[in-house]
N, C-alpha and C positions, 0 to 999 in steps of 0.2 A: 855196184855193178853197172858198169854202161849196154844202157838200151842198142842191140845192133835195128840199123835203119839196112832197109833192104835198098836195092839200085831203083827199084821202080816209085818209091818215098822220097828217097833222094830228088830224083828229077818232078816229081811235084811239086817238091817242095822249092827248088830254084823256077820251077815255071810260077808258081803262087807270087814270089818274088818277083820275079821277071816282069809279073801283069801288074805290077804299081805301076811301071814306067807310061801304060796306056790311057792312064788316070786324063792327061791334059785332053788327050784325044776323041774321048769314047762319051756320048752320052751316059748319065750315071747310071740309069737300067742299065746300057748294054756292059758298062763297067760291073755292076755289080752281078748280071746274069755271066759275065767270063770269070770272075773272082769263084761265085758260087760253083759253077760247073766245077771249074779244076780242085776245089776243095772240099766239097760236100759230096761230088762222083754225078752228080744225074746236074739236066739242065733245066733251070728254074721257071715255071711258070705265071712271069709277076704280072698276066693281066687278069688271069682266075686262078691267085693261088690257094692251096691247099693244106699243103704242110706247114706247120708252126713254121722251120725256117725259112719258107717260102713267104709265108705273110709277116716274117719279122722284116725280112727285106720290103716286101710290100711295105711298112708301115713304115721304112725311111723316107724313100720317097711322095709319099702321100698324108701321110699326118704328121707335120711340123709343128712343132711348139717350142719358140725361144723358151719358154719360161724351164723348160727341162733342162738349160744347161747349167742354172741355177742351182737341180736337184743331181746333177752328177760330179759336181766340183767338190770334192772331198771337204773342204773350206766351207763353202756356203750353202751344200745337203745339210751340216750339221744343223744352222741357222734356221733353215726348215723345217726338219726333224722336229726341231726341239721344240718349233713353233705348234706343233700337231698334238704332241703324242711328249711333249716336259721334257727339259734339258735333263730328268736322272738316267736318261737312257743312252746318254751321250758318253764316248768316249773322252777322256778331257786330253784339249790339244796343250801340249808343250812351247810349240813354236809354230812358225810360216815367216818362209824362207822365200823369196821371188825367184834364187838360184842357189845351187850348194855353195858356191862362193860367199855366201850370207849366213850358211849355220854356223849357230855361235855354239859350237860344241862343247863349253866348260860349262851353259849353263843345262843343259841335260845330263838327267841322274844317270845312275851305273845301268838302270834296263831301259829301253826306249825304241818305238819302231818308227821307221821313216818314210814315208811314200809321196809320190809323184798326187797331183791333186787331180790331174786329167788323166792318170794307170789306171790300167785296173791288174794288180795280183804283182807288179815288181815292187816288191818291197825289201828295205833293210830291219831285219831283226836284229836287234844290240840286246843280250842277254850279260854282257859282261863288258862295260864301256873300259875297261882296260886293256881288253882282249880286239879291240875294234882294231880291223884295218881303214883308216878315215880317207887312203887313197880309193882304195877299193870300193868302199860304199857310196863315196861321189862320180866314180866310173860309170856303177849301176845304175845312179839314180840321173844321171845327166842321160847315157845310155835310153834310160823310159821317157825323159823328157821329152826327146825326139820322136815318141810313139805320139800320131796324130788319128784316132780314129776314123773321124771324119774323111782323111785323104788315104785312108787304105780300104776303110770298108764306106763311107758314105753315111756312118755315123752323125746324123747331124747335131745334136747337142754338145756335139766338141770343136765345132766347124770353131765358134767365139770364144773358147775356154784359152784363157792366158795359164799355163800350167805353172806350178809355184811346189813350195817342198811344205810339208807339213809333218813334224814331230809329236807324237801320239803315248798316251802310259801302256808298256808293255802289259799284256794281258796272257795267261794261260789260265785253261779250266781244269777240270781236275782231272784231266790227261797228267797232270804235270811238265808238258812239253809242247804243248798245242794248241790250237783255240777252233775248233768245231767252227767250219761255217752252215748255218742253215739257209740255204737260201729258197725263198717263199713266192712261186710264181702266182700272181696275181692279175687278172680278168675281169674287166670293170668293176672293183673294189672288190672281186670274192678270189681271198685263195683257193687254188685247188690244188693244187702237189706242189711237194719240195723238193731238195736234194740235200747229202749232205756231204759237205769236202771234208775230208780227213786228212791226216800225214800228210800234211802241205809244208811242213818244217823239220820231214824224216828223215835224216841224210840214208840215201842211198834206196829211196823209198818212190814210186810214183805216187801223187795224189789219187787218191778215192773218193771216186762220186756215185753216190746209194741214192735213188728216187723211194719216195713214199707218199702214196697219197694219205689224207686228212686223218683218216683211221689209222693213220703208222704199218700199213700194210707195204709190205717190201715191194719197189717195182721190178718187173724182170727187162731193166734196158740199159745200156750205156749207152754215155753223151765223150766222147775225149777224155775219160780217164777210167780204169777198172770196178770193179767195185770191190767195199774192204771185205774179206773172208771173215772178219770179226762182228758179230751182232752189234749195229749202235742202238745205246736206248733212248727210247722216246723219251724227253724233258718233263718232270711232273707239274710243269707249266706250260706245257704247249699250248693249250687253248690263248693264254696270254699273249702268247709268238703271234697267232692266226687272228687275234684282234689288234694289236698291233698293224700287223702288214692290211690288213681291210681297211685299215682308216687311213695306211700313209699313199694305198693305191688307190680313191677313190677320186671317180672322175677321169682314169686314163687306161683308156683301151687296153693296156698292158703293159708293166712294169715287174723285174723282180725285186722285191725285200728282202734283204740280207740282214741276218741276226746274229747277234751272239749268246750265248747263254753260260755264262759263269757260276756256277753254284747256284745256281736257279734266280741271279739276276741278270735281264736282257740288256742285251746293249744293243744301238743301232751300227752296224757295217754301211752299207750307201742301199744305193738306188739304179738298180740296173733295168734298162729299157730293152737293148738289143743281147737278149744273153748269147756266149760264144760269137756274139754279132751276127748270127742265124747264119752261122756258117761253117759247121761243125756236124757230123751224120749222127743222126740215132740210131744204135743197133740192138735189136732187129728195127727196120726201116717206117714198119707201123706204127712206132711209138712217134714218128716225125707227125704223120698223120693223126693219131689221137691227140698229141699237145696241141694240134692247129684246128681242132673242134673248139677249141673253148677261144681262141680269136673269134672276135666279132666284128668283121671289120666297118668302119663307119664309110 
């Protein structure tokens, strides 16, 4: 069923658009206080902010570290990762590709999933390399390549990221159709809540995103997607998830961890620093405010 978008979404939505083009012009506060206002609804206060997506923006402009663009490249996170926390937690890569023009598609099995190494979420799922449309999947994936974080939101750990293709072993948990993301916000090396994506691969389905703090207590907010009517359960490994993510966040003001949990082995997803890129509303609006207590900003 297609989502109806009302006329007043509509025209936000070509304004959100519209304000890339101010990008050359605008210091990058006042670029990213116009981006925020027209997408988040309130106008950002990034000289005392407050709210989590208030001080995520804060935290582009004021705390830089090359070395994060290291830990967001799908390619050389892994190399990370693995260096912290052992390569059995690693996805195993298939290929890397500098452009789709370069996959060599005979030598990837019949399952296989494909993504952009500077995306985050366009991905190609191949559950039946018979059934691939290979025009269509280079569409999408050429399509994400053009996404630049850095020059739409100010994202600076992608400003130097040369984006490339990387093929990955298809993975589902015992959904049988899906792969659970848990994603694990982290606060100078201490989790404190998560979320979880669901039906990211449901046709005709929106994704669902369910918060839980540490105690697996249901949160009552949404961030950009519903939450699922279906109880998820807590992993009989969690505590494993939450030392995991405390050692791969330590030492950086805030990052999220991203997990997988297969049959009760973990796998690493990346390393997210700006999640939604602090530019997405919580509702109800308190919950923007309580996640930006646990910033601390330097």
């Amino acid at each position: 069923m297609t989502k109806k978008i009302s006329l007043k979404e509509r025209i936000r939505k070509r304004l959100v658009l519209e304000s890339r083009k101010l990008e050359p012009y605008l210091s990058d506060k006042r670029f990213l206080q116009i981006r925020f206002w027209l997408r988040v609804g309130y106008w950002p206060n990034l000289d005392n902010p407050k709210t989590f997506n208030e001080k995520l923006n804060w935290l582009k402009l004021h705390d830089i570290h090359p070395e994060y663009t290291r830990m967001v490249d799908k390619v050389t996170a892994k190399e990370y990762v693995a260096g912290i926390i052992g390569p059995e937690y690693i996805i195993p890569t298939l290929g890397v590709w500098n452009s789709v023009d370069d996959i060599d598609w005979d030598s990837l099995p019949q399952q296989f999933v494909l993504k952009n190494t500077g995306d985050s979420g366009g991905i190609v799922v191949c559950k039946d390399k018979s059934s691939l449309d290979i025009e269509a999947a280079k569409a999408k994936l050429v399509k994400k390549s053009e996404t630049n974080y850095y020059k739409y939101n100010k994202e600076y750990p992608y400003k130097d990221l040369s984006p490339r293709i990387i093929a990955e072993e298809y993975m589902e948990d015992e959904s049988g159709y899906e792969l659970k993301d848990y994603k694990i916000f982290c606060f100078d090396g201490e989790p404190k809540y998560l979320f979880v994506a669901t039906d990211r691969q449901k046709k005709g389905e929106d994704t669902k995103f369910d918060f839980f703090d540490l105690e697996w207590n249901h949160l009552p907010v949404t961030n950009g997607h519903p939450n699922n009517p279906l109880p998820i359960d807590k992993p009989q490994n969690f505590n494993e998830m939450i030392e995991i993510a405390r050692k791969l966040s330590v030492g950086k003001t805030h990052v999220r961890v991203d997990l997988y949990n297969i049959r009760g082995k973990i796998y690493f997803g990346e390393l997210t620093f700006f999640h939604w890129s602090g530019m997405v509303a919580y509702n109800p609006q308190e919950w923007d405010y309580k996640f930006g207590e646990y910033i601390k900003l330097p």
